[in-house]
N, C-alpha and C positions, 0 to 999 in steps of 0.2 A: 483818610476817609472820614468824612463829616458826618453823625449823627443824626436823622432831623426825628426831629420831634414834631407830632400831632397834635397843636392845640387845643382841638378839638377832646380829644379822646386820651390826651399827657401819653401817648404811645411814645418810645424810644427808638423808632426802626432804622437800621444801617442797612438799606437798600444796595441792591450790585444788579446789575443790568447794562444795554447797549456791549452784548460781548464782542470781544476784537480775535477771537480764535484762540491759537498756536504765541509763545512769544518766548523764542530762547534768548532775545538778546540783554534782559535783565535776571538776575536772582531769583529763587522762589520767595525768596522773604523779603521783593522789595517789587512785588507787583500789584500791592492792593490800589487800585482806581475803579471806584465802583460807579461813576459816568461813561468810562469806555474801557469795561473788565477784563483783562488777556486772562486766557486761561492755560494750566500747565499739561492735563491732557485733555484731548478734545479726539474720541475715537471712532468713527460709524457714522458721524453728524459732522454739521460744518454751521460757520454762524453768518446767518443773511444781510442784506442788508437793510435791516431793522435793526442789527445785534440780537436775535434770536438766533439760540441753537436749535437746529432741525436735523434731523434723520436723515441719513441718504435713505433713496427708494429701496424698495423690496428686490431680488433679482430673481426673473424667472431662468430655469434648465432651457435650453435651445438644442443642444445636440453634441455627440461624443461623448465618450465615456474614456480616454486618455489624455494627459497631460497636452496643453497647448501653448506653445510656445510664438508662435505668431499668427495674425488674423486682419482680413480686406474683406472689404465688401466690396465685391463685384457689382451689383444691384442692391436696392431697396430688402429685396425678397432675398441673396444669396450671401453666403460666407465662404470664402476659403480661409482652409487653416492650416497650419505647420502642426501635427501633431508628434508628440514624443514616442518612437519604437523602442525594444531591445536596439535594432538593427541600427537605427538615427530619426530623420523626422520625413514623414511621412503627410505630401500635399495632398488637400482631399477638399470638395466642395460639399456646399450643404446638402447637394443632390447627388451623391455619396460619387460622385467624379473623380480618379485617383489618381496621383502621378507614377508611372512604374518606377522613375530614378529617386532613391532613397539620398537624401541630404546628410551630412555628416550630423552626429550631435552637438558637435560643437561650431556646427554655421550660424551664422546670425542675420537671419531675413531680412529684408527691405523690400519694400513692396510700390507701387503706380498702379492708377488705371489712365491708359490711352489708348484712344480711339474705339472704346468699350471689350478694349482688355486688359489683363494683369499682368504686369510684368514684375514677375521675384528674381531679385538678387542674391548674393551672400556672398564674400571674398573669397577668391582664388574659383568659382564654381561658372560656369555657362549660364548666361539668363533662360531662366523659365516665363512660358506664357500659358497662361489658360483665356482662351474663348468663349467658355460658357459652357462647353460640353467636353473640351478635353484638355489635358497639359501638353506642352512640345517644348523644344530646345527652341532656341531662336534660331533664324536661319539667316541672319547677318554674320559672316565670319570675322568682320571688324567686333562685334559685342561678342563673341564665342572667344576671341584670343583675348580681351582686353580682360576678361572674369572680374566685372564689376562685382565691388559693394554693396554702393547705394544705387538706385536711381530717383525720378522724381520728373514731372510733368510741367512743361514751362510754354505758352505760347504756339502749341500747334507742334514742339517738339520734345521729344524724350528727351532727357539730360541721363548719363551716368557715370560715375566717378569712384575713387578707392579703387584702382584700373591697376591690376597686377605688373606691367611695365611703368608706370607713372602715378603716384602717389601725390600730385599737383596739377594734375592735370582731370579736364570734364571735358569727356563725349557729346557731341551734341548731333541726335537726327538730322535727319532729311525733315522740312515741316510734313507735318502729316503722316508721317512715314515709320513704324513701331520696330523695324527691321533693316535700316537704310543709315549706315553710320559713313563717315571718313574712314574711307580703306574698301569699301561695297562699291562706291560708283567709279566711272570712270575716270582717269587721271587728270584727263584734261575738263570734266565737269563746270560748267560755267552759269549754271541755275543762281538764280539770289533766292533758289529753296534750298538750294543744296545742304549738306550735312560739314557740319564745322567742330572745331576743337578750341577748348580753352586753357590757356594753362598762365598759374598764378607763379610760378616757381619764383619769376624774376620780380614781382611783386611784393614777395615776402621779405627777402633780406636775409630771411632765417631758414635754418633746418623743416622748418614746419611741415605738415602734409593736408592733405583736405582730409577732415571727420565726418560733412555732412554738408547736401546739399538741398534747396529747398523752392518752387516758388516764392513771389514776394511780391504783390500788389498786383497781381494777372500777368505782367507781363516783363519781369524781372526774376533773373535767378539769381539767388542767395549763395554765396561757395564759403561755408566755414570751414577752417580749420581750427586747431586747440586753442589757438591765443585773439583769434581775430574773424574779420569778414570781410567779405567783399562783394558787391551786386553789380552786375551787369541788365543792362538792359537788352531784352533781347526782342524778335518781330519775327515773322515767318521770312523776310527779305535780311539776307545774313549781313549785307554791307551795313545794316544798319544798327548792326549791333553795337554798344557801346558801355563800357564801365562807369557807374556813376561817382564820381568823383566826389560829390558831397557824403557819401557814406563811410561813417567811421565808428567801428564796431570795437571797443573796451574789451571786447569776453567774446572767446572764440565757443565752440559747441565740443561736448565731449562727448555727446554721441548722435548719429542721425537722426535716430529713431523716437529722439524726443522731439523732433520739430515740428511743430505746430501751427498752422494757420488759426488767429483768434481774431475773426475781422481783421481789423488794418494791421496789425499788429503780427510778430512772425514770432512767438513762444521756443524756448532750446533750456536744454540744462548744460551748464558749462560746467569745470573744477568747484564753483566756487557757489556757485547756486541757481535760482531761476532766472530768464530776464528775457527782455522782449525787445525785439529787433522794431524800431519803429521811428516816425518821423514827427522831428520835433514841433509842436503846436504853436509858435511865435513866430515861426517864417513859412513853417511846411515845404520848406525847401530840404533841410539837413533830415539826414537818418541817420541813427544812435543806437548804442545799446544802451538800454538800463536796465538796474540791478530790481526785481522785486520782491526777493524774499532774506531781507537782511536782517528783520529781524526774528528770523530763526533760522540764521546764518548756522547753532552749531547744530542743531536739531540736522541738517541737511547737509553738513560736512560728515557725521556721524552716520548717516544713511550710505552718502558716496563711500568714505572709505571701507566698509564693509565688500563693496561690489568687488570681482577680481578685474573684469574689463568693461571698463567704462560704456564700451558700445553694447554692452547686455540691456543697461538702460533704455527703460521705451516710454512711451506719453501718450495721452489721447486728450483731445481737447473735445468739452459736451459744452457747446455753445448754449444751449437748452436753455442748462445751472451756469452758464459761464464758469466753468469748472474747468480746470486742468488735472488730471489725474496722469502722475510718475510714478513709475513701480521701478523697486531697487533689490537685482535681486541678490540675497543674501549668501557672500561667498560659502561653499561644499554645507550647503545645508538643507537646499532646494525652497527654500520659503523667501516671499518677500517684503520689500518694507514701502507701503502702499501711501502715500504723501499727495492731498489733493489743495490746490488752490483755486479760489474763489472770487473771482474778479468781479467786485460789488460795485455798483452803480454810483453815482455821485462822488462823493469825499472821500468816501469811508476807505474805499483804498483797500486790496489783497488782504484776505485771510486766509488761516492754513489748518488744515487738520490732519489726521490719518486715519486709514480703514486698514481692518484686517477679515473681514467676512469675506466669504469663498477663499479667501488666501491668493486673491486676485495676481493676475501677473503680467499683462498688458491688457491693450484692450482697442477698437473701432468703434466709428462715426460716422454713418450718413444716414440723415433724413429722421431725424430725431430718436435714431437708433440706437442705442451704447449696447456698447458688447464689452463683457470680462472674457478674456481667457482664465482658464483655472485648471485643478490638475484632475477634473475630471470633465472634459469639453468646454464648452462656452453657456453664458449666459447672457441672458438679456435684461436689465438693467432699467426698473420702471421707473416712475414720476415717485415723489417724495410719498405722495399720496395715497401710493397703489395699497392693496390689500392682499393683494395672492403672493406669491414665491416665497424665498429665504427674505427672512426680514431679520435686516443686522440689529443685535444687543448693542447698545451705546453705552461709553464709557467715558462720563468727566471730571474732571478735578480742577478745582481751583488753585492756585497758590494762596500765601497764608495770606491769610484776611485780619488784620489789625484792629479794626473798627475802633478805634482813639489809638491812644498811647501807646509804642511798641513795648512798654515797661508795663505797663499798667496790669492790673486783672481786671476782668470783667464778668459780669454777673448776666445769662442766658436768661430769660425766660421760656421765649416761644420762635420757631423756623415756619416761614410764612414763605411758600411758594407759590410762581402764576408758573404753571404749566400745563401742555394742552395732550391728552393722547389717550391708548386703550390698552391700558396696559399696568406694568407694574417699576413703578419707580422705586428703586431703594435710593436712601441717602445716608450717607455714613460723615462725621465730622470729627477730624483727626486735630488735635493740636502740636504747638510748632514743636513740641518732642519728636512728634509721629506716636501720641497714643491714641491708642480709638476712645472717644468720651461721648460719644451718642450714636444710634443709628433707628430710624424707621422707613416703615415702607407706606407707600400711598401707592392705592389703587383710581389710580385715572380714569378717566368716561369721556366718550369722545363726542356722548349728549351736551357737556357743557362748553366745545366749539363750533360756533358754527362759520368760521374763519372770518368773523366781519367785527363783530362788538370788541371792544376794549373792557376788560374787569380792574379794579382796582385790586393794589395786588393785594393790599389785607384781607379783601375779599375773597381768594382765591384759599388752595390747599394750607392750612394751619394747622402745628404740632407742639405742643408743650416741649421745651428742649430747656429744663434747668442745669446746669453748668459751670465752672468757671476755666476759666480760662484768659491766655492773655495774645493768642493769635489762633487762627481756627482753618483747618483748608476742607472744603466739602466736598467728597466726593457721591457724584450720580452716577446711578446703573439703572438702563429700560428695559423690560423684555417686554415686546406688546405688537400690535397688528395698526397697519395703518399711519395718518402721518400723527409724529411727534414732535414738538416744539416746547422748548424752556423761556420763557421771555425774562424772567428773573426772581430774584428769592430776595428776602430779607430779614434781620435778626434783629427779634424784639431784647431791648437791654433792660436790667430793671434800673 
């Protein structure tokens, strides 16, 4: 880290700013880059693409007062939700709609909407559908014996898979058809709507089974299993179906329910981390996988091994924030480990943080909607901006900050921050022992943003911080109303 000094004014300030989030894959004592700052923890916030840390929004209460373990939106206006009983989990719509057949506690939901209804899965059980006013069994006896999984909505037809006779094999409707499988119609059936089957077994080579199934670009289905993928094209006319041969997927999906449409891109958590199914930008012919979150590869091994089964894992993508939020949940404990990515615009390329407010535990998406589950119902999930509900405390820390010499001592004067909110900041500054050697608090005013002007940052929050020291990590804490942003700090030396 370079020193600059002010001319002007012989100031000595070691400026940090342009932050890059999350970064496990270096040291804490060998992170100091204060042009593009990784940070060690970044909790309740995520950093934009300016390199501002910012606040996730405030979440408003929505509805229930029991643990929720899965959630769809039917509508704009409706949720169903999987909630937790004594008894197991218990379907119920927002318009208090209930299912009478009690789910096991230890199913794990999957969820579609086709043809403007829902269809839930969970392994070894009968698909459920709700219409909007009631739930039923299906009345295909092909999806009643097969006790899918997953399912998932591809081209005018249902897909379902994780199929209790065949663990490599996917269902495919009748087009149009929410109840019309192979095994419903008649034998000799001769439609090009008719209802088809696909199966990967001889594809594989290996033992492997299908994890998760997914659209992919409107009119492609995605069939992952642990190690790999594979897409099919599919059409409402079945002769037409066909495997895309250019598709070669590095990292199979380790659980369904993290899979994500992110525009063109098809978001999964595998063994190993995040990564997104997508087609390469030099020919736009080939689809790949790539890896996006390497570097907080152990940050995110540390989270997976904790889980007991991997398909507990679930994902919601908020196109809004271009946000990806995974929840991991933490084996015989009942809490989770809430891990969001931030797909910034231009260069700047994935950032990562984590949340622990409401002690969120998955979560839905439509029409600028976000929904938490939590383990007392759901919430609703505002703009950064908002002002009313639970508004998360932030929590950040630096790694050690060197400012010259890693031998050297150095002499504090003054801690000069630009940051914007209404609220109350503490800052505490640890050196690389880990003793505490300052700490104060600044009270924020949201009179001095009015989200357009630039402040220089010496002009911004300043506190005498005399010191020595010879590496220094700072940690911030917010408790305040409304939005919050940190644009960056800097340490006057004498």
């Amino acid at each position: 880290m370079t020193t600059k000094v002010n001319s002007r004014t012989s100031r000595r300030l070691t400026p940090y700013q342009n932050f890059t989030g999350l970064d496990s894959s270096r040291d804490l004592f060998n992170q100091d880059d204060g042009e593009r700052q990784a940070l060690h923890v970044l909790e309740n916030a995520f950093t934009d693409f300016r390199g501002q840390i910012v606040r996730f929004g405030p979440a408003r209460y929505r509805f229930g007062d029991l643990p929720v373990r899965h959630s769809v939106h039917f509508d704009t206006d409706t949720l169903v939700v999987a909630s937790e009983r004594n008894d197991g989990l218990q379907l119920e719509s927002e318009q208090g709609y209930q299912n009478d057949f009690i789910f096991p506690r230890s199913a794990i939901l999957s969820s579609t909407v086709f043809n403007r209804n829902i269809m839930l899965t969970a392994r070894g059980l009968a698909p459920t559908i709700f219409d909007g006013s009631k739930f039923r069994f299906t009345a295909s006896t092909a999806a009643t014996l097969a006790l899918p999984a997953f399912c998932t909505t591809v081209q005018q037809r249902l897909c379902i898979a994780g199929l209790s006779a065949s663990d490599t094999q996917v269902m495919i409707s009748a087009a149009n058809s929410i109840e019309t499988f192979f095994g419903d119609e008649a034998v000799d059936a001769s439609s090009p709507l008719r209802a088809g089957n696909l199966d990967i077994a001889n594809l594989l080579g290996t033992a492997d089974k299908v994890t998760g199934i997914s659209s992919f670009e409107t009119d492609k289905l995605c069939i992952f299993t642990n190690d790999t993928a594979f897409v099919y094209k599919l059409d409402p006319d079945i002769t037409l179906w066909e495997l895309q041969t250019e598709a070669s997927a590095n990292y199979g999906a380790a659980s369904h329910n993290t899979i994500q449409q992110a525009g063109s891109d098809l978001l999964y958590c595998s063994r190993s981390g995040i990564h997104a199914l997508r087609r390469l930008t030099d020919n736009g012919l080939q689809i790949t996988s790539v890896n996006l979150s390497e570097k907080i590869d152990q940050i995110y091994r540390d989270f997976f091994d904790k889980v007991t089964d991997p398909q507990q894992i679930s994902a919601v993508w908020h196109p809004d924030e271009g946000q990806y939020h995974v929840f991991f949940p933490i084996a015989d404990s009942g809490k989770y480990n809430h891990l969001v990515m931030t797909l910034n615009s231009g260069d700047v390329g994935p950032t990562f943080s984590t949340g622990d407010y409401l002690g969120a535990s998955g979560g839905t998406f439509l029409g600028g909607d976000l929904v938490f589950n939590t383990k007392r119902g759901v919430y609703t999930v505002e703009r950064t901006e908002g002002e009313e509900g639970v508004m998360p405390n932030v929590q950040v820390e630096t790694p050690v900050l060197w400012m010259g010499g890693l031998d050297s001592v150095k002499q504090s004067k003054n801690l000069i921050i630009q940051a914007f909110g209404n609220g109350e900041l503490t800052v505490t500054a640890v050196d690389d022992q880990s003793r505490d050697k300052w700490q104060a608090t600044f009270m924020l005013t949201d009179e001095d943003d009015d989200g357009r002007r630039t402040v220089p940052l010496q002009r911004q929050y300043e506190r005498p911080m005399s010191i020595r020291f010879r590496g220094l990590r700072f940690k911030f804490e917010y408790k305040g109303t409304g939005l919050f942003r940190i644009i960056g700090f800097a340490v006057e030396l004498t």
